[in-house]
N, C-alpha and C positions, 0 to 999 in steps of 0.2 A: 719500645725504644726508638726514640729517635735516631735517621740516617747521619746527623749533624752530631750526634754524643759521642764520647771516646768510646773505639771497640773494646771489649772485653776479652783479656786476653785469656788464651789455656795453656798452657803445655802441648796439650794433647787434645788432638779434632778427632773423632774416629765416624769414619764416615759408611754406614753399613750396621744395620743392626742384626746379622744373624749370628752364629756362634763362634768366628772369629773378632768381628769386632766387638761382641759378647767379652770373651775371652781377652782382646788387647787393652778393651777399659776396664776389666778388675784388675789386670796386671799393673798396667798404669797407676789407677788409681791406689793399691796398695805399697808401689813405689815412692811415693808422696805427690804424686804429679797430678796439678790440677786437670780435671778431665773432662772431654764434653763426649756424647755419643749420638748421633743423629742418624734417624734410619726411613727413607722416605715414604714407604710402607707401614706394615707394622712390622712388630719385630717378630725375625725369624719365619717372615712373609714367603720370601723366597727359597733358596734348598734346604735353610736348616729344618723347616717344617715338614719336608718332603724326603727326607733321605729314607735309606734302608733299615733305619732304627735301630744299626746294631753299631755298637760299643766291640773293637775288636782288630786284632792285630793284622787282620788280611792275610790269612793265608797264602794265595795266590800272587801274593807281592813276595813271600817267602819262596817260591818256587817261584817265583819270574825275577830270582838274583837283587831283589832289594831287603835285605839282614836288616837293614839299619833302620828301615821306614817301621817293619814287623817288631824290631824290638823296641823299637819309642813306642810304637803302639799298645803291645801287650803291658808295658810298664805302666803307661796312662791307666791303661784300662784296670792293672789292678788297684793305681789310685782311686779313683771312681770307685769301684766296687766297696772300699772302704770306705770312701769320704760321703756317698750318698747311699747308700743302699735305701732299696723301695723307690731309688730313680733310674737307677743302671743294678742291674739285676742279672746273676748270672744264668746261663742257659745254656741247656745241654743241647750242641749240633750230633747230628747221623749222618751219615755218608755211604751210604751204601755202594758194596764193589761188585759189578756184572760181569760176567767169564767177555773176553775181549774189548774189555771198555779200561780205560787208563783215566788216572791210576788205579794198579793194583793194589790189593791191603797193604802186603810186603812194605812196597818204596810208602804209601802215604803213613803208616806205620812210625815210619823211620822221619818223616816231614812233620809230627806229630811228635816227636819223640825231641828237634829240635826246635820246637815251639814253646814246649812245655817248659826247655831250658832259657828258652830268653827271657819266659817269663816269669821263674820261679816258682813253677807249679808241676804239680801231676797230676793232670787230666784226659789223659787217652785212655781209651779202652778199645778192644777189639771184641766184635761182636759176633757169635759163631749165628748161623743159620737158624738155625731151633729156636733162637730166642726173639729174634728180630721182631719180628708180628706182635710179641710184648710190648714193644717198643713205637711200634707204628702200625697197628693194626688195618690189614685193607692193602700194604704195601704190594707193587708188584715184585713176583719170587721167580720169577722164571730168568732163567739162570745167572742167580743170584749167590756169590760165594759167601759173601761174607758184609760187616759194614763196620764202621769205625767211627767211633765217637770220642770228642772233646769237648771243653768249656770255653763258650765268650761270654758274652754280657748284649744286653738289651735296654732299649731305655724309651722314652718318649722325647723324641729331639725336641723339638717346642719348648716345653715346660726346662730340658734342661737349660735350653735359652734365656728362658725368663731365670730360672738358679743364679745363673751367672751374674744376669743384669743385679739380679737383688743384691748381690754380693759386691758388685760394684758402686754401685748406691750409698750401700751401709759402708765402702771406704770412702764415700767424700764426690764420686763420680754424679756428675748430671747426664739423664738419661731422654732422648725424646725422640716417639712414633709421628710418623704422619709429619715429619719435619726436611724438607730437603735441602741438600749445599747446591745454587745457586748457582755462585762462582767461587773460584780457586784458584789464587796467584800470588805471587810472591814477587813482588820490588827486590829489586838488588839491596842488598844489608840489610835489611828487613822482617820482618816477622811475614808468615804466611796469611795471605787476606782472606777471608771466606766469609760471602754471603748465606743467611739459611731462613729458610720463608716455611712459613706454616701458612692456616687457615686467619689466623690473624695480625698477620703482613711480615715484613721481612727483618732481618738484624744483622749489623755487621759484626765479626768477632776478627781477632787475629790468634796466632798459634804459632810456637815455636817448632810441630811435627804435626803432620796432616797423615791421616793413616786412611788410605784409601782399601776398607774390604769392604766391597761390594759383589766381588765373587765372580759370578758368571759377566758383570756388567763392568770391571775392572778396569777394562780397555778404555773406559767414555772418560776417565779421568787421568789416564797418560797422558805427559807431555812431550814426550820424543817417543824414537824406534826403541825397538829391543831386539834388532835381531833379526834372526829366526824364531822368537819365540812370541805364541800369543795364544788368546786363551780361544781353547775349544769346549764349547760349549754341548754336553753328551746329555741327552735325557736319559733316565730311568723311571720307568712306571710300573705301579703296582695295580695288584688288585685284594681288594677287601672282602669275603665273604664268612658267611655264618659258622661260627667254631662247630655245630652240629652239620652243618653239607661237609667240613671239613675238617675233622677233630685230631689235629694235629697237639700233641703237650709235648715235642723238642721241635727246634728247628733242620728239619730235612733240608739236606745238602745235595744236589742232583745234578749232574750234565744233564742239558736242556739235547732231547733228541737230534733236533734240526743242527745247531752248530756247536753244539760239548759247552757253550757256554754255565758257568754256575748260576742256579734257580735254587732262591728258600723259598721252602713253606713254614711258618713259622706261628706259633699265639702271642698274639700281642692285643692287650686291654680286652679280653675275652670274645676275641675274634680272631680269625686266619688269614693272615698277610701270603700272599704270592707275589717275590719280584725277586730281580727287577731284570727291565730290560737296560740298554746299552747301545745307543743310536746317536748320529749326529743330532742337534737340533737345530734350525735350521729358521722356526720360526718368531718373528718379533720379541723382541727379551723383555719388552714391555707390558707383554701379553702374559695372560694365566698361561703357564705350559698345560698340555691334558694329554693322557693318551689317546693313542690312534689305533682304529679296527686291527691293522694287524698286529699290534703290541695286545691287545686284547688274546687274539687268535692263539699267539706267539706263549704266551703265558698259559693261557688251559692246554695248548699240546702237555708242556711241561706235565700240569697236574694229572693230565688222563694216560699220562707215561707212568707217573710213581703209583698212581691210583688208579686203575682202569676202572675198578666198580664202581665209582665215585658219583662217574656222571655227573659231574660238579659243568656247569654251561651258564650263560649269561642272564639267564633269569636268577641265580642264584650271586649274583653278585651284589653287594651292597654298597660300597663306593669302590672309586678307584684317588690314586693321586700319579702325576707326575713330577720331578725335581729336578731343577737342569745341574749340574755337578760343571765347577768351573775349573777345569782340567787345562793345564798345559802344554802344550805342543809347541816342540821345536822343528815344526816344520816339515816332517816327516810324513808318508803315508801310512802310518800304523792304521791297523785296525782300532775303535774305540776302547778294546778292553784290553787293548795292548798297552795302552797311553800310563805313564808311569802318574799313581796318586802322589807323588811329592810335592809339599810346597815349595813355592816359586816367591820371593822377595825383590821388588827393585825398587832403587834409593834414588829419589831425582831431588837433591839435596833439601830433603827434610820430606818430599811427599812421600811416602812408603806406600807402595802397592803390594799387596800380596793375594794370590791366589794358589788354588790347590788345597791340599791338604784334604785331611780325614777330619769326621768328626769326634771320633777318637783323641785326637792331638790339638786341639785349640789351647791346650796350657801351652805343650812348647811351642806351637807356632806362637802365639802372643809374648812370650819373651824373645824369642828368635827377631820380632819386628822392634821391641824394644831397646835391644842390643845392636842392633841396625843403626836405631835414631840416637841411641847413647850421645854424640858428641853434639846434637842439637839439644841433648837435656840436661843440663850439667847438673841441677838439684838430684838427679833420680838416686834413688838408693834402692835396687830391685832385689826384692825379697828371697830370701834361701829357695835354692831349686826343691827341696821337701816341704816346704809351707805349705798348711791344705788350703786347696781353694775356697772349702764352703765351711763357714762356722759351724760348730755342734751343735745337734738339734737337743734344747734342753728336756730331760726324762718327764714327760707325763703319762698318769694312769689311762689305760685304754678303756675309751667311753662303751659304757655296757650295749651300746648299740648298733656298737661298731665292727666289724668282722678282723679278726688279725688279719689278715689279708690287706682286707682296704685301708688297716691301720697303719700297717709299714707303707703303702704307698703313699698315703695323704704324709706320710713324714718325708719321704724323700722328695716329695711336691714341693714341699713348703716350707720345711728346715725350721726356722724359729719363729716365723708368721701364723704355724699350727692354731695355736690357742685363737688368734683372733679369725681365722680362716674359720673354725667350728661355732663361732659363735657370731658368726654373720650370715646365717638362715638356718633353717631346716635340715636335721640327719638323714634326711628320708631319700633312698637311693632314687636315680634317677633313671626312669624307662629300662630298668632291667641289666642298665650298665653298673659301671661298679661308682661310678659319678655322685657324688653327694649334692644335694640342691643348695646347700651351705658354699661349696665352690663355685659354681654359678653366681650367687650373691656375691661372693670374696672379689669374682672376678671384672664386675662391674664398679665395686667400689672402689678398689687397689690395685687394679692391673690395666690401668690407660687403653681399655678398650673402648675405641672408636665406632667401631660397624659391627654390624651383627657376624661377620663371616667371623671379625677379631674371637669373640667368643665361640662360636661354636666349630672352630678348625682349627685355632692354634690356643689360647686357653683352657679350652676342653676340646675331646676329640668327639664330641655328639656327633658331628655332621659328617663322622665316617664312619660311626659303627650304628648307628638308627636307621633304620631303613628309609630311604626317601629322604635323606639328610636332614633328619629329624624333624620332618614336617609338621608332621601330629603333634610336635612339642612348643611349636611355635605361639599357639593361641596362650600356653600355659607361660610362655617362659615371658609373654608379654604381658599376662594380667600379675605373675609375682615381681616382674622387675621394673613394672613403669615407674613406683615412687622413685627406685632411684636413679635411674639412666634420665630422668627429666625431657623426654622425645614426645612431643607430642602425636597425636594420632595419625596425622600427614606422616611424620618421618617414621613413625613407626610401620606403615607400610608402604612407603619408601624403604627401609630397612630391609622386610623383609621379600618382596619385589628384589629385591638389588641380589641380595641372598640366594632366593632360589635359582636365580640365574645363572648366578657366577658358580654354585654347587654343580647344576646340571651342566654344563659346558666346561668345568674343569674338573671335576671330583664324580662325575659318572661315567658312563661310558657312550661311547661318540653317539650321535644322535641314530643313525642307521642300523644301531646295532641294540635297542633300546626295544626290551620286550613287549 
């Protein structure tokens, strides 16, 4: 486009691709509102790739006096559980209760017993002694009363990121990675200006609401104060290791020795997640975040506490990740896990910033910013608050080659893409994971992957469950996908150069501690 042609207008700019501005452009878009979505990365590059991967009301917002945040949650979360299933998947947590360790059964019992209420469920159970080791074999018993289990949900953030976009798409919504806004400004009486430049130059657009979720980076697009209030930016990091070092089947709930903070160990895509931590962060937001030796350290206490025989140590680790969570502070000294997860809205007549929030909650926060911008939208007509977010996935027979298992999850993947998703390569699993090499193909051809991390850490999660962030995969996944990614020999190692770099320096663990 020429700088000299008339901008093209939207309704709605959404500037941020992870799971709230996900979430603000299908709402948008099935409002009737022309939409645009630009995310300067790829999508869901930054926290939504990196969170705790759990779908879930936050307990600990229920004990720290927020009712209201726990019960939008749990209600999302049983939307989800019905609207995608084999994407958000329910999972049974343990909690185990130690003689002078808080809480005891008794009170979390009863914390359990009004959770279950907000959500319209019955999910608690108390678990005598005798049985425990059924449940988590290897756990530490010394003086262990008792343990307490309920139901959340789990999901793979990423992919539901990409759900969302599809969903927003198929309402009429334009969607673009690797795309950034430029500039943002607004003329008196006017519509909102915004510049957005890719790799093949730049365009001007105008907007009647500009929706800034950016997240952690929120601040760079305010135009006045707010206060006391701004965003602080907390990392959390995990770590990934072998479901055999560590053969967890529910998500263990545990005070972490050193400060009672809460530590999961949990299965997730046929490996065992350990997190997260809860730290400022403190460096460049333009930077891959990655954990640090003592977040490492900080994290196997946790494990050699619930497991002492475990011996689970740094050789046994397979990736890590870190996610910075764009937390709001009004200014206070709170400790990080004090800091309350609500989202935070402000209106600079028509730019909408929003940060905060759960990953759980991106439906209501995206109507919350909609109902915000209402008088700058006057076409909107926003959809009944029970409308599902994701179309039905239409019934097909499960291919004989296909494991129930991985059947329900390629559907909650993929929702009504299934069919062409199975017949864009090979059934044949991939290095042991539960990965189809027909996904890999899907995901080169229909999922706007850019660079190779695009595919192998947020399209697929290869390059966290393969050891070596799937090194040994790399010769193969280049001789099946050269015809269509079209990279010649150069960029292809460029690609993967680029790749193992950015793997080992944010997705392992720090160089110093590297067996």
């Amino acid at each position: 486009m020429s700088m000299t042609d008339p901008a093209p207008h939207y309704d709605v700019i959404v500037i941020g691709g992870g799971i709230t501005g996900a979430g603000v452009a299908r709402e948008a878009a099935a409002a009737g509102l022309k939409t645009l979505l630009v995310e300067q990365r790829d999508y869901a590059w930054g926290t939504s790739s990196r969170s705790s991967k759990m779908i879930h009301g936050g307990l600990r917002y229920l004990a720290g006096r927020h009712p209201g945040l726990t019960r939008d949650a749990v209600q999302e979360r049983e939307r989800l559980l019905e609207q995608v299933p084999g994407l958000v998947d329910r999972m049974r947590y343990v909690m185990p209760h130690y003689r002078k360790a808080f809480p005891g059964p008794r009170l979390f019992q009863k914390v359990l017993w009004l959770y279950d209420r907000l959500a319209g469920a019955h999910t608690r159970q108390l678990i005598p002694v005798t049985e425990i080791l059924q449940w988590l074999p290897g756990l530490e018993t010394e003086g262990l009363k008792a343990a307490s289990a309920f139901t959340d949900a789990v999901t793979d953030d990423a992919r539901l990121v990409l759900r969302v976009l599809d969903e927003a798409r198929a309402l009429g919504a334009v969607t673009r990675n690797y795309t950034r806004a430029t500039y943002v400004e607004k003329p008196d009486d006017a519509p909102w200006n915004i510049t957005i430049a890719d790799d093949s130059g730049e365009s001007r657009l105008t907007a009647a609401v500009v929706v800034n979720a950016t997240g952690a980076w929120a601040e760079h697009l305010w135009r006045g104060e707010h206060g006391k209030e701004h965003i602080r930016p907390l990392r959390g990091s995990h770590l990934v290791v072998p479901y055999e070092r560590l053969p967890v089947s529910v998500s263990l709930t545990l005070q972490h020795p050193v400060d009672k903070r809460p530590v999961f160990l949990f299965p997730w895509l046929g490996c065992t997640v350990v997190g997260t931590t809860d730290l400022d962060h403190d460096d460049d937001l333009s930077l891959e975040p990655h954990i640090t030796e003592p977040e490492v350290a900080y994290l196997l206490q946790a494990v050699d506490k619930a497991f002492p025989s475990s011996h689970v140590d740094t050789g046994d680790i397979l990736s890590t990740w870190a996610g910075v969570r764009p937390v709001v502070t009004r200014g206070g000294s709170r400790s990080p896990s004090s800091e309350s997860r609500e989202h935070v809205i402000w209106n600079e007549g028509g730019l909408i910033s929003v940060a905060g929030g759960k990953l759980t909650t991106f439906r209501r926060i995206a109507r919350d910013v909609l109902l915000i911008g209402a008088p700058h939208l006057q076409d909107m007509v926003l959809q009944d608050d029970d409308a599902p977010v994701f179309q039905p996935t239409a019934p097909m027979a499960l291919p004989r080659a296909i494991p129930h298992l991985t059947w329900r999850r390629l559907q909650g993947h993929y929702g009504h893409w299934l069919p062409q998703v199975l017949s864009a390569g090979p059934l044949d699993r991939i290095a042991g994971t539960d990965y189809l090499w027909a996904e890999v193909h899907w995901a080169v051809t229909a999922e706007s992957v850019v660079h190779l991390d695009d595919l192998l850490l947020r399209r697929t999660r290869l390059g966290l469950l393969c050891p070596d962030g799937a090194s040994d995969l790399l010769p193969e996944i280049q001789r099946r996908l050269a015809p269509e990614m079209n990279w010649s020999d150069t960029q292809w190692r460029q690609e993967i150069d680029r790749y193992r770099q950015l793997w080992r320096s944010a997705y392992y663990l720090p160089e110093s501690m590297v067996p």
